[in-house]
C-alpha positions as CSV (number, residue, x, y, z in Angstrom):
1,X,88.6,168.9,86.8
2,X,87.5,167.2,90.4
3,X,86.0,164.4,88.9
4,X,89.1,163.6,86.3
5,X,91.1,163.3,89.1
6,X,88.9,161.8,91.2
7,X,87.9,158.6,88.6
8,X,91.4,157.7,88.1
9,X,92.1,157.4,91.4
10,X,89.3,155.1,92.4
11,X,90.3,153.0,89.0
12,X,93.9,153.1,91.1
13,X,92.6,152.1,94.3
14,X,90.7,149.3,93.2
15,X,93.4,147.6,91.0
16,X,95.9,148.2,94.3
17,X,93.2,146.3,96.5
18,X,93.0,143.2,93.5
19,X,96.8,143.4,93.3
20,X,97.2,143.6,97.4
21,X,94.1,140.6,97.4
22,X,95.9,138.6,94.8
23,X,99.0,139.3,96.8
24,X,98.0,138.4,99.9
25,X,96.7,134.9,98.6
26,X,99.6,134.1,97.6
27,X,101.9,135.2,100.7
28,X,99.5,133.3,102.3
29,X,100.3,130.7,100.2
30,X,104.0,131.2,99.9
31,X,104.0,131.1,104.2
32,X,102.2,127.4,103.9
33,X,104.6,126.3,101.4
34,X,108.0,127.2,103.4
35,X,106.9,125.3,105.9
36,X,106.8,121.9,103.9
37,X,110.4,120.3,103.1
38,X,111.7,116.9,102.4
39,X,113.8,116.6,105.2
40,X,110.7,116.5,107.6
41,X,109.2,114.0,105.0
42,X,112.3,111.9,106.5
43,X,112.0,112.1,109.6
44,X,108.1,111.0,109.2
45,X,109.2,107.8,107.3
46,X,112.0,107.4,109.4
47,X,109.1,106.7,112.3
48,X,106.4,105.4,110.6
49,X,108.2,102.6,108.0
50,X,110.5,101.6,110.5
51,X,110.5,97.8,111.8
52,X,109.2,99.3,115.9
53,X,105.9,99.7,114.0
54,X,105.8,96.0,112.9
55,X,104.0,96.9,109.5
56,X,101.2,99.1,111.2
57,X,98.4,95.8,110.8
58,X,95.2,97.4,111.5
59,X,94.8,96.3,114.4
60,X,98.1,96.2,116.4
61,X,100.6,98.2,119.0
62,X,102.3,99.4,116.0
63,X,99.2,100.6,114.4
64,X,98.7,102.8,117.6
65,X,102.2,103.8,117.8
66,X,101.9,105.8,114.6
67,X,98.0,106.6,115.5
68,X,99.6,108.6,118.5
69,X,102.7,109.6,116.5
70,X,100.2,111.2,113.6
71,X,98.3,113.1,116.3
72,X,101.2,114.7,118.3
73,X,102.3,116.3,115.0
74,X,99.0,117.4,114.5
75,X,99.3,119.0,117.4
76,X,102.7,120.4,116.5
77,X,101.2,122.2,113.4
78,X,98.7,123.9,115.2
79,X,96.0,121.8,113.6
80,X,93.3,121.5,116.7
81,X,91.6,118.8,117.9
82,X,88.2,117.6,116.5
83,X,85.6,117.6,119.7
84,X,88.3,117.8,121.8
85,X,90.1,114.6,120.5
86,X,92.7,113.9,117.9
87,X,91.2,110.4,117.6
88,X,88.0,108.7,115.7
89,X,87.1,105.7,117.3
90,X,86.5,102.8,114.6
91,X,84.8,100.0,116.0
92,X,85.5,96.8,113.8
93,X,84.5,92.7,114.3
94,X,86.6,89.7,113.9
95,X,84.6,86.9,112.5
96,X,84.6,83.1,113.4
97,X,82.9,80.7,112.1
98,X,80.3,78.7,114.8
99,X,79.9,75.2,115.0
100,X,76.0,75.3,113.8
101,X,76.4,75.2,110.3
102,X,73.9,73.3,107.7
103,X,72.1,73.1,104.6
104,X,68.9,71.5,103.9
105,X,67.5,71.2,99.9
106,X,63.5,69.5,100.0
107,X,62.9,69.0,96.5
108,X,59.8,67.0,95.1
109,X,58.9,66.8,98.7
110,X,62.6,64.8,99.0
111,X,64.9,66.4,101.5
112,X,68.6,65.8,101.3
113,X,71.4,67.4,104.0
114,X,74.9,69.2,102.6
115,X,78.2,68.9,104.8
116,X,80.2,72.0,105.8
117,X,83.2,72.2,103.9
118,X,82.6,69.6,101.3
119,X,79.1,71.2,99.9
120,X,78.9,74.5,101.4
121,X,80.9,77.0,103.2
122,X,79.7,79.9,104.4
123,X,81.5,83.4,103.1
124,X,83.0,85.7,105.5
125,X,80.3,88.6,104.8
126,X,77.8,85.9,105.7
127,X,75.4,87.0,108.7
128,X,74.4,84.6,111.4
129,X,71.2,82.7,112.2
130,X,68.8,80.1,110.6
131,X,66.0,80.6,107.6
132,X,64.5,78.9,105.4
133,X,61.8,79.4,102.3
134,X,61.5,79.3,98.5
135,X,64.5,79.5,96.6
136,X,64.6,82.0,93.6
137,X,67.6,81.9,90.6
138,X,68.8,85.1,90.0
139,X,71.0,85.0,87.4
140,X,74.4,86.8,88.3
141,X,72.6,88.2,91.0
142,X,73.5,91.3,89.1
143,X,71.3,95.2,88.6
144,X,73.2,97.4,86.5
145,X,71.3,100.1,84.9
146,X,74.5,101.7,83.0
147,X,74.7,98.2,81.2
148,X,70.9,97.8,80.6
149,X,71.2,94.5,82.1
150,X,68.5,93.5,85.2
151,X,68.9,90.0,86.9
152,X,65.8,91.0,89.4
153,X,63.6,92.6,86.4
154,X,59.9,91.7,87.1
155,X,61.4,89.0,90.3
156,X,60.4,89.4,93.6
157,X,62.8,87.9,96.1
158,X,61.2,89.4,99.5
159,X,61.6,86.8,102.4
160,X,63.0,84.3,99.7
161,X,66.3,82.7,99.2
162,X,68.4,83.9,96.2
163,X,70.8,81.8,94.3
164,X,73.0,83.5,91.9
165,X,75.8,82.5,89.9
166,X,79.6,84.3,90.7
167,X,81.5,86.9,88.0
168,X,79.4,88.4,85.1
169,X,77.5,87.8,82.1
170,X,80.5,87.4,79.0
171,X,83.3,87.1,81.4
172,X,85.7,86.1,78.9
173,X,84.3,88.0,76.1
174,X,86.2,90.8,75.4
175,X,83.2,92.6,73.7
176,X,81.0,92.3,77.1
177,X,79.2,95.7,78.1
178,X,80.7,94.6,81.8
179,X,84.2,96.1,80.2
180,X,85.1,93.2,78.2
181,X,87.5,90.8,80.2
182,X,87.8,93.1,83.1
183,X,86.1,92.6,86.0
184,X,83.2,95.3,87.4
185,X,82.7,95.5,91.0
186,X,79.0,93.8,90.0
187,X,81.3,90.6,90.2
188,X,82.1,90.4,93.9
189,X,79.9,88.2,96.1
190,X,79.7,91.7,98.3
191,X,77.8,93.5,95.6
192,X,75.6,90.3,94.8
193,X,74.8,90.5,98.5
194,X,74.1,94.0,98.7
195,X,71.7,93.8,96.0
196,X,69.8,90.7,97.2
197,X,69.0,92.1,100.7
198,X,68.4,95.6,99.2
199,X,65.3,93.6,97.5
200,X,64.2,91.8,100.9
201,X,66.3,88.8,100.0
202,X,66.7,86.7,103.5
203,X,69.7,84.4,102.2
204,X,71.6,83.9,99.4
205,X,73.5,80.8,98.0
206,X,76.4,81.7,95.5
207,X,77.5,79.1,93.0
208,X,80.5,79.1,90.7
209,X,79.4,79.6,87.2
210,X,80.2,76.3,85.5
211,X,80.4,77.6,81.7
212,X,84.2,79.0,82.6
213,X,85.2,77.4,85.8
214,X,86.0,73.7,86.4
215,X,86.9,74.0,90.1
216,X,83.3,73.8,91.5
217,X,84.6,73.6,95.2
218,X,82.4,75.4,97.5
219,X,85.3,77.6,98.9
220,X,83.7,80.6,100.4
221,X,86.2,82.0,102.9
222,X,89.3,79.7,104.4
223,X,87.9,79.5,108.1
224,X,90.6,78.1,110.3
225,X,88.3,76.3,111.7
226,X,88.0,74.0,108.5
227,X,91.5,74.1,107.4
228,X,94.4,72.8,109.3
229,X,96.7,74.9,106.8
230,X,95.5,78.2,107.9
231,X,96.5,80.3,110.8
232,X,94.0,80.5,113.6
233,X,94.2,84.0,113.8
234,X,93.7,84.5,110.0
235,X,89.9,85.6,110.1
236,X,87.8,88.1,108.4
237,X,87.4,91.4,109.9
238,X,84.6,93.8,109.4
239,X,82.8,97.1,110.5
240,X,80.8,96.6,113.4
241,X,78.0,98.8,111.9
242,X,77.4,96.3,109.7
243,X,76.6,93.3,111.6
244,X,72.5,94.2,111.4
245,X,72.6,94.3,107.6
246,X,73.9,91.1,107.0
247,X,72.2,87.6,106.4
248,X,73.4,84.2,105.4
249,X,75.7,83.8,102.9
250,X,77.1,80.4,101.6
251,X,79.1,79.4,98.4
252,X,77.7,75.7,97.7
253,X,79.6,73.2,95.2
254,X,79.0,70.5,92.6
255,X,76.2,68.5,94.6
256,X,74.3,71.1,95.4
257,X,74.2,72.0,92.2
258,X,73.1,68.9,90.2
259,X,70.7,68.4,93.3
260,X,69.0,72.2,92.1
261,X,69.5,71.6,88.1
262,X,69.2,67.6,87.3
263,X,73.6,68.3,86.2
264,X,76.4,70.7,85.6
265,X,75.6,70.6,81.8
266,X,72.0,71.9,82.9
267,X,73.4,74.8,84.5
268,X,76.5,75.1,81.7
269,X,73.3,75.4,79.0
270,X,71.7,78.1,81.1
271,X,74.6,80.5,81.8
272,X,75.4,80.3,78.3
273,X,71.8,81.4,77.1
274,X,72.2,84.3,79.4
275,X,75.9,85.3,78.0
276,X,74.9,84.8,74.4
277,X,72.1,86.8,74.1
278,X,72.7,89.0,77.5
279,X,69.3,88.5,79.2
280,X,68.5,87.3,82.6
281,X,66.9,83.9,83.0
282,X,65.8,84.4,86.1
283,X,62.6,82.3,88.0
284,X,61.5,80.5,91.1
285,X,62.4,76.9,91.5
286,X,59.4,75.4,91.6
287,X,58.5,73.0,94.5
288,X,62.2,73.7,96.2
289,X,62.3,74.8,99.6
290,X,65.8,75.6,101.3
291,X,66.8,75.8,105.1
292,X,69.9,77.2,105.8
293,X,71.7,78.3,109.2
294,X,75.3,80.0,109.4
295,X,76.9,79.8,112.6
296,X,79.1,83.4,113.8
297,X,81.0,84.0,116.6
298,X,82.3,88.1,116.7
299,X,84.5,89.3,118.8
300,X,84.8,93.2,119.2
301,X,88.1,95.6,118.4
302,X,88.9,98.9,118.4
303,X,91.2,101.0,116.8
304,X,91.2,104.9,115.4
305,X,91.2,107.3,112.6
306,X,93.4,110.3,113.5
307,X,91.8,113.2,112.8
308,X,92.5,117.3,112.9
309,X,90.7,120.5,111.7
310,X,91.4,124.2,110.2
311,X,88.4,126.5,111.3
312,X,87.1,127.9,108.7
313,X,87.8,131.9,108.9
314,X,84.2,132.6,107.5
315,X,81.0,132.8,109.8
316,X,79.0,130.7,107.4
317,X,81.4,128.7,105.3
318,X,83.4,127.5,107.8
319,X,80.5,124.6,108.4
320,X,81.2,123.6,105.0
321,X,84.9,121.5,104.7
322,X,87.1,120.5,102.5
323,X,88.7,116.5,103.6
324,X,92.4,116.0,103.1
325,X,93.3,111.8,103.9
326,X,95.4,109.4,103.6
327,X,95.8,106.2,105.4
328,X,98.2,104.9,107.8
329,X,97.8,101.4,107.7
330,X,99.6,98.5,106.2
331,X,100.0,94.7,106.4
332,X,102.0,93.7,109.3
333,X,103.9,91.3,109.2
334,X,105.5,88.1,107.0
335,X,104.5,85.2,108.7
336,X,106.5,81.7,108.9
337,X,110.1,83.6,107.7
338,X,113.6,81.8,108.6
339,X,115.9,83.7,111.5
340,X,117.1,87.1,110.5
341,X,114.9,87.2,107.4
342,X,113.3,90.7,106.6
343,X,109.8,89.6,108.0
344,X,108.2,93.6,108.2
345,X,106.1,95.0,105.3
346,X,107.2,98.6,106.2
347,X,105.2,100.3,103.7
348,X,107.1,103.1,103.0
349,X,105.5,104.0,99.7
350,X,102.2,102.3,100.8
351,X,101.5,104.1,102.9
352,X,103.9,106.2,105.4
353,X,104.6,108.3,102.0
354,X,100.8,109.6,102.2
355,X,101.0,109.6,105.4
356,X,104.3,112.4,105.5
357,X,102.5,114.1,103.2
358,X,99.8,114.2,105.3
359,X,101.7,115.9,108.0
360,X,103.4,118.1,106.1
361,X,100.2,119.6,104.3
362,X,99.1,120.1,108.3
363,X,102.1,121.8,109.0
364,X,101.4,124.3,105.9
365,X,97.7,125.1,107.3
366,X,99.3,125.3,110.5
367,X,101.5,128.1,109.4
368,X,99.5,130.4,107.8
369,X,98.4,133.7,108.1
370,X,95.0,133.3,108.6
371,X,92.6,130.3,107.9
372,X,91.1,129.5,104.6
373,X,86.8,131.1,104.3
374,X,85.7,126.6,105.0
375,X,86.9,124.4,107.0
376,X,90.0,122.1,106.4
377,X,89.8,118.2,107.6
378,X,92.5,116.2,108.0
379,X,92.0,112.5,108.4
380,X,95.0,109.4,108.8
381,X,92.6,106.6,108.1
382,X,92.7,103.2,109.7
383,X,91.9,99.8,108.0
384,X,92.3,100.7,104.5
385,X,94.0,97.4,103.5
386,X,91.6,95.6,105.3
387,X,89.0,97.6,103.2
388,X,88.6,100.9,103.3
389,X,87.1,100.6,107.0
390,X,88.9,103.5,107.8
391,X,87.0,106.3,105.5
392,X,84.0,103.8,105.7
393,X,83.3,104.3,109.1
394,X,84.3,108.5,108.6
395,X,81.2,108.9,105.8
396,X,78.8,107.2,107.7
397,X,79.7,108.9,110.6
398,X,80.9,112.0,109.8
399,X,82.5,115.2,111.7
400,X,81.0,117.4,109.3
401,X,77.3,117.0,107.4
402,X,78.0,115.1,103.8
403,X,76.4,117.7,102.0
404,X,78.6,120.2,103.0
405,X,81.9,118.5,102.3
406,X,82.8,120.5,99.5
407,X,85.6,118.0,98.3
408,X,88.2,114.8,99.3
409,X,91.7,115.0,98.2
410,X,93.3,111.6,99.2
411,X,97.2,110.7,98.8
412,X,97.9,107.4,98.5
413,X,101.5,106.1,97.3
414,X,103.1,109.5,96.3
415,X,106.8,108.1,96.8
416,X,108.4,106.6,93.9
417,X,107.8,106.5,90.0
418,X,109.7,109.3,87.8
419,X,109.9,113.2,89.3
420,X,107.4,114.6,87.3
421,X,105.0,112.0,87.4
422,X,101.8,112.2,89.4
423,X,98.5,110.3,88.2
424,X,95.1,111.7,89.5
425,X,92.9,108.8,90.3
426,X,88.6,110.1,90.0
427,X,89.6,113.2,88.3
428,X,87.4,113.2,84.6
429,X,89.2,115.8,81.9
430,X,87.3,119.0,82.8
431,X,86.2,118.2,86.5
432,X,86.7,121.2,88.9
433,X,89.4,119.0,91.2
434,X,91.3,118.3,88.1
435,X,90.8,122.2,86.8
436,X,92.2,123.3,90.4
437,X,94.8,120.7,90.5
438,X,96.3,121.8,87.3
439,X,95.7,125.6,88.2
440,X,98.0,124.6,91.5
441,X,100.4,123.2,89.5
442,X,103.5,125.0,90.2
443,X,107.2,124.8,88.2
444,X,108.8,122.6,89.1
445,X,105.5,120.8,87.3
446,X,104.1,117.7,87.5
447,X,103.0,115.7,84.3
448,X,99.5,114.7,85.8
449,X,98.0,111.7,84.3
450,X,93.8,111.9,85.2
451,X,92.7,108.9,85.1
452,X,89.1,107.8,86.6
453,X,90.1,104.5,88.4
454,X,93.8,102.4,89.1
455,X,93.9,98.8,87.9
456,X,94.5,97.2,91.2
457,X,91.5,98.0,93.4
458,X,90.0,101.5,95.1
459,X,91.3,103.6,98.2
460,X,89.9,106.0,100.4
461,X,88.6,108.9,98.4
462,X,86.2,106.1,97.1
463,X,84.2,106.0,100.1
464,X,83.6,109.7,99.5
465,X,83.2,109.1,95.9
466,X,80.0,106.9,96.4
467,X,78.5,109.6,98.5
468,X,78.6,112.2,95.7
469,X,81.3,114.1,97.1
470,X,84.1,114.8,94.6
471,X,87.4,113.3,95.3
472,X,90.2,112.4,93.8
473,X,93.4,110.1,94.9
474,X,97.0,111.7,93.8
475,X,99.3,108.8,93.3
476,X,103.1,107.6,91.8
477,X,102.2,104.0,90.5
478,X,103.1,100.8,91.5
479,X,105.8,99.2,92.1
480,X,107.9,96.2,92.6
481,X,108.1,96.4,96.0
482,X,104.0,97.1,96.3
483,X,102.9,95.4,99.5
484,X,106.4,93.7,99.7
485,X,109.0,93.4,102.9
486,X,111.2,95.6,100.7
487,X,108.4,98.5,100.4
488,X,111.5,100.4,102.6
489,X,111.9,104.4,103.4
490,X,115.5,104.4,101.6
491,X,113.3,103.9,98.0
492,X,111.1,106.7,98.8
493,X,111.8,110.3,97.4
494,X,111.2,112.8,99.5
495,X,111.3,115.9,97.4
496,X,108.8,114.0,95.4
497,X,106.7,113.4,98.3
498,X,106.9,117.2,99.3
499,X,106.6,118.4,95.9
500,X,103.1,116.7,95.9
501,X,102.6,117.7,99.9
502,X,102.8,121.4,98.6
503,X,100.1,120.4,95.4
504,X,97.7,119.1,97.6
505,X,97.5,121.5,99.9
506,X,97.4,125.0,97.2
507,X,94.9,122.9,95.6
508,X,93.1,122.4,99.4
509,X,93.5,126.0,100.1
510,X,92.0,127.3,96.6
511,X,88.5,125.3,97.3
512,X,88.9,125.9,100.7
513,X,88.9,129.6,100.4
514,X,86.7,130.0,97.6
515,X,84.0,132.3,97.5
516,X,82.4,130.3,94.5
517,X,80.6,126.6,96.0
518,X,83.1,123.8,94.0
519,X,80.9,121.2,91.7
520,X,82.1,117.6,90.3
C-alpha cells in the first residue's frame, strides 16, 4: 500500500521539478525580454546616427564618441567589464606610398626599367622593401580544392617571384565551377597574395587578364601621391598585425606585359587555353630575372572594439562563450558637398540599428535572474567598413580560447525591410544556429530567410566563420539608402529592431545555457 503511494508521488515530484525547470527558463527568459523595448532602440539611434558623430569613420572623434557611448550602457546593463576595461584596443596602419619605387625585367641577358604609374603601381596590400629572382607564371594565382582547379600543382615558387593574372578561370562563362559569372573571393588580388606567400613566394606581379579586359592600365591602388585627383588623406588602412606578412605587390600594364610574352595576343592565347579546357598553364619563365622594390611609409592609429561579458553561472562552462556583435562603424563623411547640403552618412540602418540591438540584448542579460551555465560576449566592432578589422583583430586576439567559443551571432542591418522579414546570413537548412533560431522564434514571428552568404560582400560573423566557429549574421536587406547620406534614424523601425534584439538574445541564452556542447 506504502509503495503505491509512494511511486506516484515521486512520478509527481519529478514532473513538478521539469515543469518548475521549464518554468524558470522561461521567467528567466520573460525578465530578459521586458527589459528590451523600442523606445530605448530610439534613444540609441537618436545618439549614434545623429550628425555630432560625423558618420562614425573608423578612425575619428565621432567613432570614439559612440565607442564611449556603447560602453557606458554597458555599464548601465550590468554587463561588466572585460579585464577591467570596456575597451579592445585595435591597432591599425595608414599606408603611403615611398618615393623608392621600381621595376627592373633582365630578359635574354637585356634589362629594361618600368616607370611608376605608367607601368606599374604598387597595390595597397603591397609590403615594403626590394627583391629580386626568377619569375614564375602562375596562372590565376589561384588553389581551390572545392573546384578541382590548382594554379601551383607540381610549381614551386619559394624565394621566386610570382606573376599571376587577375579574376578567374571562365569569368564570363556562366557554366564556370567558380559560380558561373559571379565572382569567388579566389578573384581578389588579397587571396592571390595570400596564397603566393603561403608557398614562399617573395613578390608577386598581378596583370590584368587580357582575354576580357581592354583597359590594361597598371592601376593598383589610387595613391595620392600619383594622382592629383585624389584626396591626400585618401589612403589605405590596414591591421598593424599584418605588416610582417606582407611582401611586394605591384599591378604592371601593357609594356610589361609584351616585354614578358613577345604581345598581348600571346598572353590573350594563353588565358584562353586555361579557360577552355580549365587547367593551369603554369611554368618558370626561362632566362627572366625580375628586381622589384616598393616603397611604404606607415603611420600608426588606434581606435577600439567595445567589449562586455556575462559570467558564465557554471564552474566549468563558464570558460566556454557564446559572441554576440555587431559593429559600430560607418563611413564618415561626403566629401566636396555644396553649403547646407546633407554631407553625414549617418548609418542608421548600417549600422547604429545593430548597434541598438546590441545594447538592448545587454540590457536583457543584464536583467536576469541569474546568468546563463557559459559565458556571454558582447563585442561593438570597429573597422568593419574598412574591412572587417574590427572582428579581425578580436579572433586573432581573443578574450576567450577559439575553441571554446561555442557560437557568433552578428546583427548587422536589422532596421528596415517588411515586419516579418529577417534573413539569416551562414545559417545552412538544418544547422544548430538555424535550429535554435527558429526554436526562439516567438509570435509575433519572423519569416526567416537562411541563406549562406548576402550578395554584396561579408561582415563580421565571417571572421568567426573562417575559424570554424559557427556564426551567423541576422539581417533586413538592403536598401536605397545603403551607405547613403539619407541612411537616417527616422527610416529605421524600432519595433523591428527590438523584435530581432529579443530573437537574438533567447537564441544567445538557449546555447548559452545549454547543458548539451552546440555543433555547426
Amino acid at each position: 500500500m506504502q509503495r503505491t503511494i509512494v511511486l506516484p508521488l515521486i512520478v509527481l515530484l519529478t514532473c513538478l521539478m521539469l515543469v518548475v525547470g521549464c518554468g524558470g527558463r522561461e521567467q528567466d527568459l520573460a525578465r530578459g525580454s521586458s527589459r528590451i523595448d523600442a523606445e530605448s532602440v530610439s534613444r540609441h539611434l537618436a545618439f549614434l546616427a545623429s550628425d555630432k558623430l560625423q558618420g562614425r569613420n573608423t578612425p575619428s572623434p565621432g567613432l570614439d564618441s559612440a565607442a564611449a557611448y556603447i560602453a557606458r550602457e554597458f555599464a548601465r546593463s550590468g554587463v561588466r567589464p572585460v579585464q577591467g576595461s570596456y575597451y579592445q584596443p585595435v591597432h591599425l596602419n595608414i599606408i603611403s606610398l615611398g618615393d623608392t619605387n621600381a621595376l627592373r625585367v633582365t630578359a635574354a641577358g637585356v634589362a629594361e626599367e618600368f616607370a611608376i604609374k605608367d607601368d606599374f603601381t604598387p597595390f595597397d596590400n603591397t609590403g615594403g622593401g626590394e627583391v629580386e629572382g626568377e619569375l614564375v607564371f602562375a596562372g590565376y594565382g589561384i588553389s581551390a580544392p572545392e573546384y578541382a582547379y590548382d594554379d601551383y600543382a607540381g610549381l614551386d615558387v619559394k624565394g621566386k617571384i610570382v606573376l599571376v593574372l587577375r579574376h578567374e578561370p571562365g569569368e564570363e562563362d556562366s557554366a564556370s565551377v567558380f559560380r558561373g559569372k559571379r565572382s569567388t573571393e579566389y578573384s581578389n588580388v588579397t587571396s592571390k597574395t595570400r596564397q603566393a606567400i603561403e608557398r614562399g613566394a617573395k613578390a608577386v606581379l598581378v596583370m590584368t587578364d587580357p582575354l576580357n579586359h581592354t583597359s590594361l592600365t597598371p592601376r593598383g591602388f589610387p595613391w595620392p601621391s600619383l594622382s592629383k585627383l585624389m584626396p591626400r588623406d585618401a589612403l589605405p588602412m590596414t591591421l598593424a598585425m599584418d605588416g610582417t606578412e606582407k611582401i611586394p605587390v605591384v599591378h604592371v600594364g601593357e609594356k610589361v606585359m609584351v616585354r614578358l610574352f613577345g604581345s598581348v595576343d600571346s598572353l590573350v592565347r594563353l588565358q584562353a587555353s586555361i579557360d577552355r579546357a580549365f587547367t593551369p598553364r603554369s611554368f618558370v619563365l626561362s632566362g627572366v630575372r625580375v628586381r622589384v622594390r616598393t616603397s611604404i611609409v606607415v603611420r600608426d592609429i588606434l581606435t577600439q572594439n567595445v567589449v562586455g561579458v556575462i559570467e558564465g553561472s557554471d564552474s566549468v562552462r563558464a570558460k566556454e562563450v557564446v559572441v554576440i556583435g555587431a559593429h559600430y562603424d560607418h563611413v564618415g563623411v561626403k566629401r566636396n558637398t555644396k553649403t547646407g547640403e546633407d554631407s553625414v552618412y549617418n548609418g542608421a540602418d548600417d549600422n547604429a540599428s545593430g548597434t541598438a540591438a546590441l545594447l538592448e540584448v545587454a540590457r536583457a542579460f543584464g536583467g536576469m535572474g541569474r546568468a546563463p551555465r557559459r559565458s556571454v560576449l558582447l563585442i561593438a566592432f570597429a573597422g568593419e567598413e574598412k574591412g572587417l578589422f574590427g572582428s579581425e583583430y578580436y579572433v586573432r586576439k581573443p578574450f576567450f580560447p577559439l575553441g571554446g567559443t561555442k557560437a557568433m551571432l552578428n546583427m548587422d542591418m536589422v532596421g528596415r525591410g517588411a515586419p516579418d522579414s529577417l534573413q539569416v546570413i551562414g545559417a545552412a537548412e538544418g544547422s544548430a544556429l538555424l535550429v535554435t533560431t527558429r526554436a526562439e522564434n516567438r509570435p509575433p514571428e519572423f519569416v526567416l530567410v537562411p541563406t549562406m552568404k548576402v550578395q554584396g560582400g561579408d561582415s563580421d560573423h565571417s571572421s568567426f566563420a573562417k575559424r570554424g566557429i559557427p556564426a551567423v549574421e541576422y539581417f533586413t536587406g538592403f536598401h536605397e539608402q545603403y551607405h547613403k547620406v539619407t541612411d537616417h534614424a527616422d527610416l529605421i523601425d524600432t519595433q523591428k529592431v527590438a523584435r530581432v534584439a529579443d530573437l537574438v538574445f533567447r537564441t544567445a541564452w538557449r546555447i548559452a545555457d545549454s547543458i548539451e556542447p552546440s555543433s555547426k
